[in-house]
N, C-alpha and C positions, 0 to 999 in steps of 0.2 A: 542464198541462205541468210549473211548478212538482214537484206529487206524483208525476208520475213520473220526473222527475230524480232525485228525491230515492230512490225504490224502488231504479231501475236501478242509481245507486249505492253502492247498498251491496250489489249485488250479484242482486238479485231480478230477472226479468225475467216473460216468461209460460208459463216450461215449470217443470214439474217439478211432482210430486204435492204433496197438498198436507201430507203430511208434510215434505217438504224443504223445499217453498215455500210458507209461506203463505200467501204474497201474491201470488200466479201469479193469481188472480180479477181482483182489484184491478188490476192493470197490465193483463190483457186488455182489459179492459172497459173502464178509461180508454185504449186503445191505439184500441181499438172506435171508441170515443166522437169522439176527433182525426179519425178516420177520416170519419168522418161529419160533422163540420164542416169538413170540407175543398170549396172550391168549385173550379170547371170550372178558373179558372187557379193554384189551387195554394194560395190561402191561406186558414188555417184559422181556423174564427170568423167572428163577423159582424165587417162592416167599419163598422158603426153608431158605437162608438167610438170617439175623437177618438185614442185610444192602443192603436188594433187590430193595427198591427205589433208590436208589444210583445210582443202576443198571441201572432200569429203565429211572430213570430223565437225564443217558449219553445216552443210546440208544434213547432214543427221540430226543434229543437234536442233536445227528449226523442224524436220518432219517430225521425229521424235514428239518436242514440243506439240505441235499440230497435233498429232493423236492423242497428247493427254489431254489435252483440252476442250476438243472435239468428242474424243473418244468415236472419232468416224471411222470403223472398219477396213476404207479403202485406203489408210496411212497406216494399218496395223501393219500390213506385211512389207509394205518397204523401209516401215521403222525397223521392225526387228533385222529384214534382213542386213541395214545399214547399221546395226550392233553387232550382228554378228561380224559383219567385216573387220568391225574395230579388233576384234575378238580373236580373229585369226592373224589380225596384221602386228599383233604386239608381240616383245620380243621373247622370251622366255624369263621370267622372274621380273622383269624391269619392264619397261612402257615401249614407247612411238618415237621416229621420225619419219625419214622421207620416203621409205619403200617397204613396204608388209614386210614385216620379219626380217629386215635388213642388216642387224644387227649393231647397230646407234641409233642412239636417244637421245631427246631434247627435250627442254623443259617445256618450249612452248606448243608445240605440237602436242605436248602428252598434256596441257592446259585443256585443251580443248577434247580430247577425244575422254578424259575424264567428265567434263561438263555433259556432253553428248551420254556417255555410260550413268551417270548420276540422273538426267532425264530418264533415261528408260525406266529405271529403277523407280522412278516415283510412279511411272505409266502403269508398273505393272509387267514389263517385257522382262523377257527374259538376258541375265547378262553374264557376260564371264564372272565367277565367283572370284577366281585369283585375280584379275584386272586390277583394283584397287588396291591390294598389296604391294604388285608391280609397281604402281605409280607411287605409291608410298617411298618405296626402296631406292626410285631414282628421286624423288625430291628430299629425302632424307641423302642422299649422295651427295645432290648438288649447293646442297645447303651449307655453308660456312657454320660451324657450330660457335664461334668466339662472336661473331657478328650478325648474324642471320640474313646475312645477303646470301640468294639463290643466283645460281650460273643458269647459263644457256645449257649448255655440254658443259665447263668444266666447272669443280665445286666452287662455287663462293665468289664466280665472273662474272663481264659484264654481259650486258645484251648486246645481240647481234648486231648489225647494221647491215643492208646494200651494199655490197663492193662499190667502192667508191666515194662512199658517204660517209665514213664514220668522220671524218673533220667537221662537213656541214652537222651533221646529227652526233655530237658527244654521246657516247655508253655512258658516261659516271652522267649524265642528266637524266638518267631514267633507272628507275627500279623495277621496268617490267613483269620480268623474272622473278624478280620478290614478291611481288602481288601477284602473279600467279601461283607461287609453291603455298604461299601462306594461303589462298582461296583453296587450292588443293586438299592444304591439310583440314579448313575448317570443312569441306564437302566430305572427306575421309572421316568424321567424325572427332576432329581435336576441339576442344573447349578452349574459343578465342580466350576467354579470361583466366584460363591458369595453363594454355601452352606457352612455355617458352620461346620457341620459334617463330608460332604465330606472331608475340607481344613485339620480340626483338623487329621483325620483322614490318609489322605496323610502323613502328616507329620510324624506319627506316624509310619507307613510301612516305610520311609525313613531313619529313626533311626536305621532300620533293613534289610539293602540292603542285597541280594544273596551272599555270600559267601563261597566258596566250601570248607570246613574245615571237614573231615570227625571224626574228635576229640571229637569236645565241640557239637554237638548235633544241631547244626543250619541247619545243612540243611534239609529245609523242601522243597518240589516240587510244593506239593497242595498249599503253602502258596506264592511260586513265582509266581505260574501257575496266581492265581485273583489277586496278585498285580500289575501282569506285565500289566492284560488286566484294572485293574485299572488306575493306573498310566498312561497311554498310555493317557488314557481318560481325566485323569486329566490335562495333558502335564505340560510344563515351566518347573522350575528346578528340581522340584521334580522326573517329567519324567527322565530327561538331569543325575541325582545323579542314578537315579535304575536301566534306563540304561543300563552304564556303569560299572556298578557291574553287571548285570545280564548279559551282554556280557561275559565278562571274567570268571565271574565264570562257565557260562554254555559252552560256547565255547571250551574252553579248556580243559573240561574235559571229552570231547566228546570219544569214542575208536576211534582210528583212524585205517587207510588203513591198515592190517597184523595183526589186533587182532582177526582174527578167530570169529567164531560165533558170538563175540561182537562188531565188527566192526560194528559201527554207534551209538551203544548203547549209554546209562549211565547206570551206575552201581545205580539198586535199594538201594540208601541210603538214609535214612531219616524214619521217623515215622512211614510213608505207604507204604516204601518197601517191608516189606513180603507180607503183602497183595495185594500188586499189581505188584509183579516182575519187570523183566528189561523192557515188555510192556506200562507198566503205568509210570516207569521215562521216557523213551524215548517217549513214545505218547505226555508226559505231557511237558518234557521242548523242545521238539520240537513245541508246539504250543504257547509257550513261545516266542520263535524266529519266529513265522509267526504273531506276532501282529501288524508288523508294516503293514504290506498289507490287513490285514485278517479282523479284526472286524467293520472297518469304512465300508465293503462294507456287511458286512454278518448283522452287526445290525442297519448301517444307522446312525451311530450316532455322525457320523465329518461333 
């Protein structure tokens, strides 16, 4: 899901010769693939994982994408059916975490499965009406209203960690959580320039630009990945400060031309490197670097 975010944004999808498109193989046959892990009610992947919506809410989120962009027929019905899943898995009033209708909610699980619902809705599919109020209600929960730091689960906390890791990986080095509720709200329709939440909340991610320090624990992906498509949104200086720290820290630390198998990569560092290897940092701050072309046309929202 991750890999083909990351294709379709910058523009590759599954047509075109392979003069034009290289990577028209690639994307089928990962489109293929979703396809075929998709079960009877819609969601994709085995549900064996303790963190299988996670799964699910990316692989929707890139089919989804894939048919609006296509508009190819043969991704209409397991987009929609991978909305509808979302649809049934949410709790009543409030959003997502780790098992349909389990009855707890996270911020960052409901990041994503909002992202995925906000695609369909530009596609055209059809989506839960109340969905978006749900998510509203729990990031409006988790929100500190004196400070506009967003919690995991509880209001106004830090970000999760690994069992294990929160030493190597400090929570007060990330404002994950915050740049997720604030992209939330701006996808919900809030006007970055006169929400207060959003502003407090900008500012707040800005305190804590990208930084490639592989030392003191700061580097988080997941937490560049929604500020950068925050911030974007937010634009003016806040943008102009994250930026430029997210250039240089990402840019630079790219493997360049003669690193053998690594070459293009990043190196899995951060909280959710083991669990998502060199795939999910390269999928993830590569989609970092296509914000500037990518989400004003994919969610409509410039």
């Amino acid at each position: 899901g991750l890999s083909l975010l990351a294709f379709l944004g910058a523009g590759y999808t599954d047509r075109g010769s392979e003069r034009d498109n290289p990577y028209s193989k690639n994307v089928r046959m990962a489109l293929r693939y979703l396809m075929n892990q998709q079960d009877e009610e819609g969601c994709f992947g085995s549900r064996s994982s303790q963190h299988f919506m996670y799964n699910h809410a990316i692989a929707c989120l890139a089919m989804t994408e894939a048919y609006w962009m296509t508009r190819n027929p043969r991704y209409k019905k397991p987009a929609q059916k991978g909305l509808d899943f979302i649809s049934m898995s949410r709790n009543p009033y409030l959003a997502w975490r780790y098992e349909p209708r389990g009855g707890e909610n996270d911020t960052s699980v409901t990041g994503w499965m909002v992202m995925a619902l906000k695609s369909g809705k530009f596609a055209s599919l059809d989506i839960d009406p109340d969905a978006f109020e749900g998510a509203r209600n729990w990031i409006d929960k988790m929100t500190d209203p004196e400070f506009g730091q967003v919690g995991y689960n509880v209001s106004g906390g830090s970000p999760a960690r690994p069992e294990g890791l929160q030493d190597k990986f400090p929570p007060e080095k990330s404002q994950s959580m915050t740049a997720v509720g604030i992209l939330t709200r701006i996808f919900l329709g809030e006007d970055p320039k006169t929400s207060k939440m959003v502003k407090m909340g900008a500012a707040l991610c800005t305190e804590k630009p990208p930084v490639w320090n592989p030392d003191d624990g700061s580097i988080d992906m997941y937490y560049w990945y929604y500020a950068t498509l925050a911030l974007f949104q937010v634009g003016g200086k806040e943008w102009k400060t994250w930026n430029e720290h997210m250039k240089d820290a990402i840019v630079k630390n790219q493997h360049k031309e003669g690193s053998g198998s690594r070459t293009g990569s990043w190196d899995p560092i951060g909280p959710w490197g083991h669990d998502g290897g060199r795939v999910y940092s390269t999928a993830t701050l590569v989609m970092c670097l296509e914000v500037y072309y990518r989400y004003d046309r994919v969610f409509g929202l410039r």
